[in-house]
Each structure stands twice: as C-alpha cells, then as structure tokens.
Kinemage of the C-alpha trace (Angstrom):
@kinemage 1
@onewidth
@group {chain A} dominant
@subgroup {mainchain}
@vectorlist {calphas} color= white
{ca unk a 1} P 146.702 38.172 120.835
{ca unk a 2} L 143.984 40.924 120.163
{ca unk a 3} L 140.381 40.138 121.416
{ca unk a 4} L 137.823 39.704 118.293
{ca unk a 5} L 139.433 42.730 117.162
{ca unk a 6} L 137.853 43.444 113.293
{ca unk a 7} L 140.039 44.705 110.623
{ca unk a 8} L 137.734 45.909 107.660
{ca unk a 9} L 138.523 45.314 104.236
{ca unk a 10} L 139.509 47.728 102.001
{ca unk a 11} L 135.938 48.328 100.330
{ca unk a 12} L 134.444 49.030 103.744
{ca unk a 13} L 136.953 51.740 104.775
{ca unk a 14} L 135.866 55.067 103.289
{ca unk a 15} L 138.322 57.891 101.966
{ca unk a 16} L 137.444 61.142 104.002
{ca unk a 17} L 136.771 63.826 100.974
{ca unk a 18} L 139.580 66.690 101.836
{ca unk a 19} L 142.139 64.607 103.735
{ca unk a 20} L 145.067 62.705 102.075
{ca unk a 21} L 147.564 60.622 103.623
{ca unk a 22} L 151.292 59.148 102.972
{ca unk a 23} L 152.971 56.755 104.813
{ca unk a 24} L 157.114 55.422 104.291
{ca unk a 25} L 159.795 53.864 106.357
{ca unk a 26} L 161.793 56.466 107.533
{ca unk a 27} L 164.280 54.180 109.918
{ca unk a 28} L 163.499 56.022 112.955
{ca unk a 29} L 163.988 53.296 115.153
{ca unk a 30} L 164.086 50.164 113.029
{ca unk a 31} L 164.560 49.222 109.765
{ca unk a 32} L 162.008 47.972 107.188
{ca unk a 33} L 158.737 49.384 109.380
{ca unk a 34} L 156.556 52.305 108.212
{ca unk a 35} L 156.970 54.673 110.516
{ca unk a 36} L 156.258 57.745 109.485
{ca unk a 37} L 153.101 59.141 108.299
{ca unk a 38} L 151.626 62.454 107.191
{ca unk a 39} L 147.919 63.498 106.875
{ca unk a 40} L 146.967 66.710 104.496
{ca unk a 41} L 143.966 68.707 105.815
{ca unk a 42} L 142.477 70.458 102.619
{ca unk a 43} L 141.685 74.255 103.006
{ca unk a 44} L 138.553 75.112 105.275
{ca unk a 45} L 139.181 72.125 107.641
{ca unk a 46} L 138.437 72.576 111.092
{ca unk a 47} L 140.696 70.552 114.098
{ca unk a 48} L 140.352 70.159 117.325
{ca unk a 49} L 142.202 67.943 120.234
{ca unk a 50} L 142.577 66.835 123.492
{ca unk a 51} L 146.220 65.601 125.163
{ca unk a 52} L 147.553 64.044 127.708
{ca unk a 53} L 147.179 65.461 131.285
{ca unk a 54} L 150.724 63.808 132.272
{ca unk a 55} L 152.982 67.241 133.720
{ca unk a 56} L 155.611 65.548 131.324
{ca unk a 57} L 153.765 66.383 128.643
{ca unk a 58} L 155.832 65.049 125.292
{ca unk a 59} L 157.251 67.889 122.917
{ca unk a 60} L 154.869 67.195 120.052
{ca unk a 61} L 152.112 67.681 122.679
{ca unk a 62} L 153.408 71.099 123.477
{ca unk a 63} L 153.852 72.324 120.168
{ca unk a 64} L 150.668 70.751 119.487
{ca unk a 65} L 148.876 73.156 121.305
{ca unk a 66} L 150.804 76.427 120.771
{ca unk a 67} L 149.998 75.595 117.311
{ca unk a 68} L 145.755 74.871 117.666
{ca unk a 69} L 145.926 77.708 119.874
{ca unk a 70} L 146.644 80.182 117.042
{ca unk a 71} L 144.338 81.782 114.467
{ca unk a 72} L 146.402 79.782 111.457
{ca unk a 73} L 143.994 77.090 110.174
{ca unk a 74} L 145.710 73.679 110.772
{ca unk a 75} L 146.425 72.037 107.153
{ca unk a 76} L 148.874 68.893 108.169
{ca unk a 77} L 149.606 66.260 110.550
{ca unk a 78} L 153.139 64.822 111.259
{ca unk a 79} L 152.778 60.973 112.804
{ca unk a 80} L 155.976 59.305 113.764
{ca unk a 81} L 156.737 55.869 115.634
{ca unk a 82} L 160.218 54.575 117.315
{ca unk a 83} L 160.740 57.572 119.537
{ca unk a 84} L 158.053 59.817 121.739
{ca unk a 85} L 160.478 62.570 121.910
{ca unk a 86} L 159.027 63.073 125.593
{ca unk a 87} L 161.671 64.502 128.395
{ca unk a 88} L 163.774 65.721 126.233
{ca unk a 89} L 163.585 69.251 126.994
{ca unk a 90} L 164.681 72.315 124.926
{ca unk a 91} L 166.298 70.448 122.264
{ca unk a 92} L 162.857 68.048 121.809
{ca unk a 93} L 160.684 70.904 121.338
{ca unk a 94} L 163.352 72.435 118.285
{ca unk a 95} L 163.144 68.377 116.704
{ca unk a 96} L 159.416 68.816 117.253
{ca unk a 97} L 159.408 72.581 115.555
{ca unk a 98} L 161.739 71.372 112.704
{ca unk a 99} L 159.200 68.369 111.650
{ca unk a 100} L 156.791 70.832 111.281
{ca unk a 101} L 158.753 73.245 109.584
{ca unk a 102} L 160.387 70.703 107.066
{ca unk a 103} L 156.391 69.341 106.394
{ca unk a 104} L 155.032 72.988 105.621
{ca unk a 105} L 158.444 73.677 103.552
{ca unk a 106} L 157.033 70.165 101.324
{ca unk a 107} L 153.463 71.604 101.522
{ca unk a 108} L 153.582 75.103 101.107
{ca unk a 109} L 152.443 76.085 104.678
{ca unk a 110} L 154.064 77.871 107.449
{ca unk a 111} L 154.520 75.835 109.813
{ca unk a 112} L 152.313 76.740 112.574
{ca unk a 113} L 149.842 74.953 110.225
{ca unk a 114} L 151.442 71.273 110.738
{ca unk a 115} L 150.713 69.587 114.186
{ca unk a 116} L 153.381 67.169 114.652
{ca unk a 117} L 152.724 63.742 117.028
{ca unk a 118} L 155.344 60.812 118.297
{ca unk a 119} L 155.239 57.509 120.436
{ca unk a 120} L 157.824 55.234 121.216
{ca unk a 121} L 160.600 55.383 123.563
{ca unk a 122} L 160.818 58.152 126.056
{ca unk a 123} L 163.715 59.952 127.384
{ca unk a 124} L 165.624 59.743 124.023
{ca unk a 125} L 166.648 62.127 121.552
{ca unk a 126} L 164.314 62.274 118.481
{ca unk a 127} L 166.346 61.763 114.919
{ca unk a 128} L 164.874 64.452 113.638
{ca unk a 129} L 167.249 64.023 110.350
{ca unk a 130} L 165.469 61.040 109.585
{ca unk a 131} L 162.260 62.287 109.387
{ca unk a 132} L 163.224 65.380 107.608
{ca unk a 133} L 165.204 63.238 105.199
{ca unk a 134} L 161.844 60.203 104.809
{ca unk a 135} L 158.925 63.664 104.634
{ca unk a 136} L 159.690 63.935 100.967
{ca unk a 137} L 158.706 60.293 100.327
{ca unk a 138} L 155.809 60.542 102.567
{ca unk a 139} L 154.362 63.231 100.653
{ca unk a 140} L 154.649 62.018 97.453
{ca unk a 141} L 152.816 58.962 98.619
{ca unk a 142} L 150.060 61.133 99.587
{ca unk a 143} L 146.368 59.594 98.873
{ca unk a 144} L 142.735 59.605 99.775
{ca unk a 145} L 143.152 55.699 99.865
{ca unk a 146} L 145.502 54.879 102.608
{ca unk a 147} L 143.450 55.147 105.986
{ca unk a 148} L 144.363 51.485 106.288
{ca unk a 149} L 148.045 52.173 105.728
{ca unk a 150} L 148.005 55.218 108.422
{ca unk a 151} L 146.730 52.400 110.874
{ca unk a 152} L 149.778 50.506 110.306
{ca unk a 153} L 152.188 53.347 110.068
{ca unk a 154} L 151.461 54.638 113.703
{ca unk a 155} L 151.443 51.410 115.457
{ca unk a 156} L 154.489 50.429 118.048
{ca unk a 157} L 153.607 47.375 120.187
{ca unk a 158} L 149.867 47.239 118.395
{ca unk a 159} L 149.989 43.459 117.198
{ca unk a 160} L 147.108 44.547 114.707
{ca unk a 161} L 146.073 47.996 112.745
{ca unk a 162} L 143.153 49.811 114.517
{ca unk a 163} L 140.794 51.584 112.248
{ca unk a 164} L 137.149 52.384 112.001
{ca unk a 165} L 135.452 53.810 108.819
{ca unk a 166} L 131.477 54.228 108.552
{ca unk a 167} L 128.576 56.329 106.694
{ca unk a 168} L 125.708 57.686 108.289
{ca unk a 169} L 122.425 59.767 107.433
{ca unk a 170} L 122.040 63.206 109.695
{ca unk a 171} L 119.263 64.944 108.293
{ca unk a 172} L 118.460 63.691 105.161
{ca unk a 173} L 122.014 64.325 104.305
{ca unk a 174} L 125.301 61.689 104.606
{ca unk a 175} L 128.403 61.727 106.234
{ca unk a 176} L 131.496 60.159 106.616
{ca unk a 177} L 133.473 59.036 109.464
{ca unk a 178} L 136.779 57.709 109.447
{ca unk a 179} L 139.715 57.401 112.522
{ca unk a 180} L 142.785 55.229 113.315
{ca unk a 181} L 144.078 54.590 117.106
{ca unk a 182} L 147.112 52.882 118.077
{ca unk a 183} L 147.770 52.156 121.522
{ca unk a 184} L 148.346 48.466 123.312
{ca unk a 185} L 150.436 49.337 126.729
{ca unk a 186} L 150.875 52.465 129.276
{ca unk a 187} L 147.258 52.969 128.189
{ca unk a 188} L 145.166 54.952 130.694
{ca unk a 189} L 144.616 58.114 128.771
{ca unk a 190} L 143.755 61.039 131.046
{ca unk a 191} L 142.851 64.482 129.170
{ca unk a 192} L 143.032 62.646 127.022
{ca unk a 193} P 150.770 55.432 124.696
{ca unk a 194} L 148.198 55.872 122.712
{ca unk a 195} L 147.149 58.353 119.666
{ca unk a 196} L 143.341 58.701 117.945
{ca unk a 197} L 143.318 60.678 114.619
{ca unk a 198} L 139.199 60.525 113.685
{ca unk a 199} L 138.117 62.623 110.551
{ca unk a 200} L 134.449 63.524 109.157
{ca unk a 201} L 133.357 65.330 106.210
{ca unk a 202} L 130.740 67.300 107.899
{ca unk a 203} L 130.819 70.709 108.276
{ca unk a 204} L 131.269 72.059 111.662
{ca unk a 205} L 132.013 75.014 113.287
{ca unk a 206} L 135.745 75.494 114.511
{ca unk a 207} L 134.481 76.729 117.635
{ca unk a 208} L 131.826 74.039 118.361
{ca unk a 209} L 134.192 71.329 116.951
{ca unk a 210} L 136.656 72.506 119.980
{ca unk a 211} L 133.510 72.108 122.600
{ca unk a 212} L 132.679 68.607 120.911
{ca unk a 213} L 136.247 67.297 121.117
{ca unk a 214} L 136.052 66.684 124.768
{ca unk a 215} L 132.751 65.099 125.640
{ca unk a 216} L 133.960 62.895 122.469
{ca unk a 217} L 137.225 61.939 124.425
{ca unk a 218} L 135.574 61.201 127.543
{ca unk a 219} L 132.991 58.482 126.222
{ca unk a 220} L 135.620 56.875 124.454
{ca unk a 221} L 139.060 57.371 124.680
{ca unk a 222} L 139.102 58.556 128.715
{ca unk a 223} L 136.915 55.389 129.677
{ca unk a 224} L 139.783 52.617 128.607
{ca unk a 225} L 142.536 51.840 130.717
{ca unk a 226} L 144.868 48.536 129.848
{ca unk a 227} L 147.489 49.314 132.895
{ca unk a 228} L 146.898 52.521 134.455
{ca unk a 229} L 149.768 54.392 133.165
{ca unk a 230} L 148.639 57.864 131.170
{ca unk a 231} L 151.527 58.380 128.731
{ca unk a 232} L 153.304 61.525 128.102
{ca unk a 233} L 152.312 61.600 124.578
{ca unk a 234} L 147.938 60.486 124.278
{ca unk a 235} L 146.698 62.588 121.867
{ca unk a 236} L 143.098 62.633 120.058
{ca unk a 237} L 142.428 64.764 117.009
{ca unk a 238} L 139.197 65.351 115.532
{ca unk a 239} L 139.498 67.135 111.619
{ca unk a 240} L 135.955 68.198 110.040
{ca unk a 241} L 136.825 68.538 106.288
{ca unk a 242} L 133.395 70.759 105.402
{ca unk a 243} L 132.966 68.719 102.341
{ca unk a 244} L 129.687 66.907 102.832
{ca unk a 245} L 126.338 69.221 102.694
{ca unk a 246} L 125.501 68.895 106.625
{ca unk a 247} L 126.550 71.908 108.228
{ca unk a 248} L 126.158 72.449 112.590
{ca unk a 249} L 127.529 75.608 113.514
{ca unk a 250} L 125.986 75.314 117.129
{ca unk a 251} L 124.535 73.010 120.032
{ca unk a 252} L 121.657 74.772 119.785
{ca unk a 253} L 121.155 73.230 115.888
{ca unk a 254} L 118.351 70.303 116.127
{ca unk a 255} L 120.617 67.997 114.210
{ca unk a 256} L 123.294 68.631 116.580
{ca unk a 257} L 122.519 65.648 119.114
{ca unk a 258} L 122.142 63.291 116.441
{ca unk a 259} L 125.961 64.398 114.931
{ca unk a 260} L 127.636 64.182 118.442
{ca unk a 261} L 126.118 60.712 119.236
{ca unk a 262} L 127.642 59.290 115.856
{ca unk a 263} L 131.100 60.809 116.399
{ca unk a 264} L 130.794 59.570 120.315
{ca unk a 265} L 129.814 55.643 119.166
{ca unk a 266} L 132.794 55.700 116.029
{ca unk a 267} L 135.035 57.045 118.796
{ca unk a 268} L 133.925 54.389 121.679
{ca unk a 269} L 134.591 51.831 118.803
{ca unk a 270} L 137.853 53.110 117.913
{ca unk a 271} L 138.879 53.240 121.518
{ca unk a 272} L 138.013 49.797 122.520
{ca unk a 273} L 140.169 48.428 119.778
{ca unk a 274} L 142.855 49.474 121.443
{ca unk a 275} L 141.694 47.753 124.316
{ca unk a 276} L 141.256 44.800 122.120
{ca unk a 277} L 144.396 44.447 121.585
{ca unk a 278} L 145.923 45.739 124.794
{ca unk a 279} L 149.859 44.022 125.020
{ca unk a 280} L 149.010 40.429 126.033
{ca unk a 281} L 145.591 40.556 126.507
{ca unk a 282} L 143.198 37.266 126.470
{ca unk a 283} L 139.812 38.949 127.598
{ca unk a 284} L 138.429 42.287 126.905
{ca unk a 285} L 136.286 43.504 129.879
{ca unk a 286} L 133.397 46.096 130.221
{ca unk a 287} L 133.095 47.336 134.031
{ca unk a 288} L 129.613 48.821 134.367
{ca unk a 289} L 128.945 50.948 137.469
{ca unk a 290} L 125.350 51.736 137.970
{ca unk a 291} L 123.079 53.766 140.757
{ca unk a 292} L 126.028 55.886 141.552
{ca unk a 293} L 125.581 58.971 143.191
{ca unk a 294} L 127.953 61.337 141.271
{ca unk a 295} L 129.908 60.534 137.881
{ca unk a 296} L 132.997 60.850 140.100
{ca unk a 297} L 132.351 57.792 142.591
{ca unk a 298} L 131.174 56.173 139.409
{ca unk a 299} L 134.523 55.813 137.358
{ca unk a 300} L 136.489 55.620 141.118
{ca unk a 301} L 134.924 52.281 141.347
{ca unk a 302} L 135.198 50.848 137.797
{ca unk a 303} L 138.903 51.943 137.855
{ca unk a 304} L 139.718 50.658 140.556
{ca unk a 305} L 138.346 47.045 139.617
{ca unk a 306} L 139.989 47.883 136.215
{ca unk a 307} L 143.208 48.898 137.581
{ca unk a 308} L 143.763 45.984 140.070
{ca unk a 309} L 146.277 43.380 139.304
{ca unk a 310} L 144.474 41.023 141.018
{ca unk a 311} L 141.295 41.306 139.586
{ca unk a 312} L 142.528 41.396 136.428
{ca unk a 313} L 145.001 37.938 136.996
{ca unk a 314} L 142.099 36.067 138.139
{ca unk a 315} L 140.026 37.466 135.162
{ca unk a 316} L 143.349 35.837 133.194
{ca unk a 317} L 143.448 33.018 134.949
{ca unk a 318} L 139.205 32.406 134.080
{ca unk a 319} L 139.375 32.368 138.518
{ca unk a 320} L 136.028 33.196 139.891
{ca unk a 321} L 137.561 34.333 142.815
{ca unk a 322} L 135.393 37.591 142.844
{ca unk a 323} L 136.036 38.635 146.148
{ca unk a 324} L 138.913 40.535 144.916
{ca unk a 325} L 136.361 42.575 143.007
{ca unk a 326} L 134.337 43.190 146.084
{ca unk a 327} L 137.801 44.739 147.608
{ca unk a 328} L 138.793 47.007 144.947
{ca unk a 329} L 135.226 48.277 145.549
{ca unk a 330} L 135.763 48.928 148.927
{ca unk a 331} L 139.085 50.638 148.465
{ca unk a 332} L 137.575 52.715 145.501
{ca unk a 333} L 137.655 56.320 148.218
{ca unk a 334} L 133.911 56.009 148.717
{ca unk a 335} L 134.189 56.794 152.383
{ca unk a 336} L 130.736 56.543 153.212
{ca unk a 337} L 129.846 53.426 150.918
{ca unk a 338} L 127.564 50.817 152.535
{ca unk a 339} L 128.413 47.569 151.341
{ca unk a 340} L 124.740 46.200 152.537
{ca unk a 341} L 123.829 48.073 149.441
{ca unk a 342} L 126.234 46.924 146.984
{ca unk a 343} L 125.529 44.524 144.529
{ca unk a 344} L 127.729 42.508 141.562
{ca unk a 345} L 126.954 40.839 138.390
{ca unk a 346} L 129.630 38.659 135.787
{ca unk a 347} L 126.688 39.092 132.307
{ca unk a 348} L 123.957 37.423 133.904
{ca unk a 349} L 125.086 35.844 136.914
{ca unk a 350} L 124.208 37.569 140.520
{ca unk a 351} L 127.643 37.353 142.646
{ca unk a 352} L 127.238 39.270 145.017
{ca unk a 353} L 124.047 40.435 146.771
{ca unk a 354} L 123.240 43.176 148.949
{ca unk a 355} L 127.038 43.345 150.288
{ca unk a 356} L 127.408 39.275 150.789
{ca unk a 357} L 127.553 36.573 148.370
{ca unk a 358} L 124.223 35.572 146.478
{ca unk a 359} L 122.972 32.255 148.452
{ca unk a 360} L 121.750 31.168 144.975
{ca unk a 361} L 125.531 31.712 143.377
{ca unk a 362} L 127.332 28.521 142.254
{ca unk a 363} L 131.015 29.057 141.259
{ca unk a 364} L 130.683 27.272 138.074
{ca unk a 365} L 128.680 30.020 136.977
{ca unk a 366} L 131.046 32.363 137.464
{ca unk a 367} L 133.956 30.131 135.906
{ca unk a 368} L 131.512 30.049 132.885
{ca unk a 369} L 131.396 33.760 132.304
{ca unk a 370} L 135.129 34.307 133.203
{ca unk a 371} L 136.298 31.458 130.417
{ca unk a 372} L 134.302 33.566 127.669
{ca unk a 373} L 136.878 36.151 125.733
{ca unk a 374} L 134.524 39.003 126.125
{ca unk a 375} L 133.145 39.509 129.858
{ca unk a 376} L 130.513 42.191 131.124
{ca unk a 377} L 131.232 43.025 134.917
{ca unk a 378} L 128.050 45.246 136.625
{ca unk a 379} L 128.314 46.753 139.762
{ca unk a 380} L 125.403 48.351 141.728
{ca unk a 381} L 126.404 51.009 144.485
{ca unk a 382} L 122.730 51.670 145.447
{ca unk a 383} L 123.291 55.413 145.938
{ca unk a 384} L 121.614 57.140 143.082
{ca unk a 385} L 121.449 57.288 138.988
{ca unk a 386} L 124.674 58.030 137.656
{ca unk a 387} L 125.968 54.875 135.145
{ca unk a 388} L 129.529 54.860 134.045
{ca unk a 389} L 131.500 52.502 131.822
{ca unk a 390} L 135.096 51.561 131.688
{ca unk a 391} L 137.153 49.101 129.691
{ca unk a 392} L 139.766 47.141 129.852
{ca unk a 393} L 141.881 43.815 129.852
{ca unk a 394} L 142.854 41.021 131.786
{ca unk a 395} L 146.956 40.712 132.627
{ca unk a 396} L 148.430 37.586 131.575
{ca unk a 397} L 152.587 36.548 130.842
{ca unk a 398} L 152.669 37.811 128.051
{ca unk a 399} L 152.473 41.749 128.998
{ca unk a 400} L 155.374 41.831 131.373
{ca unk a 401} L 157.621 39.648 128.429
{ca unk a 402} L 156.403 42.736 126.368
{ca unk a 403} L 157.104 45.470 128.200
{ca unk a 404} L 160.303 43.673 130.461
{ca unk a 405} L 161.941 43.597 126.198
{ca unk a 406} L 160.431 46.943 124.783
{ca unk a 407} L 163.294 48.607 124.332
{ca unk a 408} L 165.294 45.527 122.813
C-alpha cells in the first residue's frame, strides 16, 4: 500500500508544449497491460541523462548513451515494461537498436535520434517483435494529453502511477514542469528498477542541461533507496522543449539558481513517490544526517540506517527499539567517529544524547512517532556542517511475497 502517495487529477497535470506521448498494450509480458510507451521530442529539444552505475549496465542503457553521446539531436523516447533486456549480451543490444530503428522508421528519424528504455525481468530475451509490431499503435495514439497515461504505461510492480506536473514564475516569465517515475523494488539508484522521464518547456542550453542533469539526480533520485539494490536499468532523463520565453544558456545567468532549484524540488518530489510506494511499504522515512564533516560520511550514515533490515523491521513493526539505529551508525565506516558526540532524534523526540540514551526519553514517545505513516529520523555526528538527506521505507511481509512471486 503506497504512503499518502497523491495522484493529481487530470486538470492539474500540465501538457509539456513540444512533447507528445502514446501509450498501447503491446503483450510484452502480459496481456491486457499498457506496456509500451513512446514520447516525441519536437525539433530544438535539448536531453540530457544520467544511468545506472551497475557494471551490468542493461542494453537500452548502453545504447542510450552511444546515442546522447552523438551530435544528432534526440527527437524520441522508446519506454517498455515486462522485460529489462539486461544480460543479454550481443543479441540485447541488436533488440535494443531495432526499437529504435523501427520508432525513427514511424517518425521519420534515423535512429540515433530515439533513446530506447526497459524494466522488468532480467536475464531474458527481449520480444523485440512485439514491440516493433505494438510502435505503430503507439504512435498513432500520440498526444500532448497523456502524461497521466505514460505514468501507468511504465509501471511494473508500482501499485499506483507516479507523476508530478507544476507551473512556476522564473523571471517574470512561466514555465512548465512535468515528469513520471516508476520504481517500487531493487530501488537504490546509483549514477543514477526504477526510470524518471521529467520534461520543461524552458529553454536551456544542451550543454548546461548536461551539467544540470546530475546535481538534479543527486538531490532526488540518488538520495532514495527502498532495498539497496541499484538495478541494471535506472535511468533519469531530463528533455527542455525551448518553447516557453525563459532562456539560460549558462550558470553564470542570474536566473539560473532560481531554474535549478525548481527542477531539483519537482525531481525530489517525483523521487519520493517512488519511495511512497516502495513494494510493501507501510511508512515512508526521511533520515536526516546533520554536522557531518564531509558529504561522504554524511550519506554513509543515513544509508546505512536506511539500508538495515533491522532498523527498518522495527520501523515496520512501530518498535522503538532504536538501538539498532545507534548500531548501523556505528558500522557506517566512520573510523574515527566518537559516539560521545552523537546524537538522535524520531521528529521531535531526543533518543539518544551525547552517545547514550536521553535520561529524559520515555519509550512511549518513541512508539508514538514510529506508529505515524510518515517518520522524520535526525542524526547529529557532531563533526562539522555538512547535512544530507536520504529516503526510504520500512520492510514489512508484504515485500518478500512480492518479490519471492515476481516472476509468476
């Protein structure tokens, strides 16, 4: 069950000017499930993306970046579900090649212009018949209108469509913003199974756009973590369609700031839905590392509270035993940590104090915080200034019934 996860209504998703999307049921895996989605870019769009940093990088991934590494503008997206395509070699990476060539055949492109993505099962051969033979219907469904559709067409084990849409006002002039994310298990990306497609109207430079992708992905999308596991297949794409009047061509542009801020908080949001609705969750958790000394022994210590199963049972299991937090702090590799320094909050109620627990700590307090679906965990090293943030989810029954049937 997803975690106040929001799905907007129609009227308060907004169509991206310049990028169209179609979505049909192609049977890749399963029968009767949209699975297959394409996005059109329209001329003078500018991508950028960030993958996985798993060595068994999927085939879509590869191609992926032979194909943004080129001087050909990128003008479509290929999205399909059911099947990663991931260690599958020589004859993945020709499936991968012919999806893109049978797109730009449809839309008059060669086809170093299509980037083509999959999740799904790994290790098996991708049908890439049935995509070629479902593209045709995809692209005649093609429409400004179907961001919510997309959000649906890309999900696997996603119990609910992830999608954020907003407007904002950069310089006297507005933008939109508008992304879909699927994602619920083997969720730590790392670059970056989970994929982020995130679109704006502004106008930005293709070169800047590739410098912005990254410090994007690592406020958002490389500070989540459900399990641990970084798939062979996390992708994030950012398109800038050039259709709205504000134009950055550099960092050094006083209205830049403002524009990477926006696309950083739409991105965070996007990236804690899937979060939200991580494969069984019950709780959706914020680890908060503060007076760190580097960025490095920052997210060390909030991923390794995040990543242990027992924290993240007892966070389940609304079980204030909190010592288990205090451990994965200790085994975080901060070899010259001292735990007379550390300190540990649950919202607003002092755990643990200067390495020991708080003398004024009752564990109903705790058991109060822990029972709430949305829980803010702060951690003080006492070392320096660095804050980090991390979220995640607590591990209940439900995620090993998920992933012990996946493939059934």
């Amino acid at each position: 069950m997803a975690v106040n996860l929001h799905i907007p209504a129609p009227e308060q998703v907004f169509p991206v000017n310049g990028i169209d999307i179609g979505v049909t049921e192609a049977g890749i895996r399963k029968a009767g499930r949209r699975d297959l989605t394409v996005f059109r870019l329209a001329e003078g769009t500018h991508v950028a993306g960030v993958f996985t940093r798993n060595r068994f990088r999927a085939a879509p991934v590869q191609v992926c970046e032979e194909h943004l590494a080129q001087s050909l503008p990128i003008r479509a997206m290929v999205i399909n579900t059911g099947n990663a395509n991931a260690g599958t070699g020589e004859p993945g990476l020709a499936a991968a090649r012919a999806t893109c060539a049978a797109a730009a055949g449809l839309l008059q492109l060669d086809p170093r212009q299509v980037l083509p993505f999959s999740t799904g099962v790994i290790l098996e051969p991708l049908p890439v018949e049935r995509i070629e033979a479902g593209l045709p219907a995809a692209v005649q469904a093609l429409g400004a209108d179907n961001w919510i559709e997309a959000a649906h067409g890309i999900m696997t084990t996603d119990t609910l469509p992830k999608i954020v849409s907003c407007k904002a006002v950069i310089g006297g002039h507005e933008i939109t913003i508008t992304g879909v994310s699927k994602g619920a298990g083997m969720i730590r990306p790392n670059m970056a199974t989970m994929l982020g497609f995130m679109a704006t109207d502004a106008t930005i430079d293709q070169g800047l756009l590739r410098r912005m992708a990254g410090p994007v992905a690592d406020v958002s999308f490389n500070r989540i973590t459900v399990d641990g596991d970084t798939s062979t297949n996390d992708s994030f794409i950012i398109a800038a369609t050039g259709r709205a009047a504000l134009r950055i061509e550099s960092e050094s542009d006083p209205l830049y700031p403002e524009l990477l801020a926006t696309l950083k908080a739409a991105a965070t949001q996007l990236a804690q839905l899937i979060v939200r609705d991580a494969e069984g969750a019950t709780k959706f958790i914020a680890i908060t590392v503060e007076n760190a000394g580097t960025q490095e022994e920052a997210l060390k210590v909030a991923y390794s509270v995040a990543h242990s199963p027992l924290v993240k049972t007892a966070f389940y299991a609304s079980d204030p035993n909190l010592g288990r937090i205090l451990a994965a702090i200790g085994y975080a590799g901060i070899d010259d940590l001292d735990v007379g320094r550390v300190n540990l909050w649950l919202d607003d109620v002092w755990v643990a104090r200067d390495g020991g627990r708080n003398p004024d700590y009752q564990e109903e307090d705790g058991q109060r915080v822990m029972k709430q679906p949305e829980i803010a965990v702060r951690i003080s090293l006492g070392r320096g200034d660095v804050r980090e943030t991390v979220y995640t989810c607590d591990f209940s029954h439900e995620y090993v019934s998920i992933n012990a049937d996946y493939r059934s």
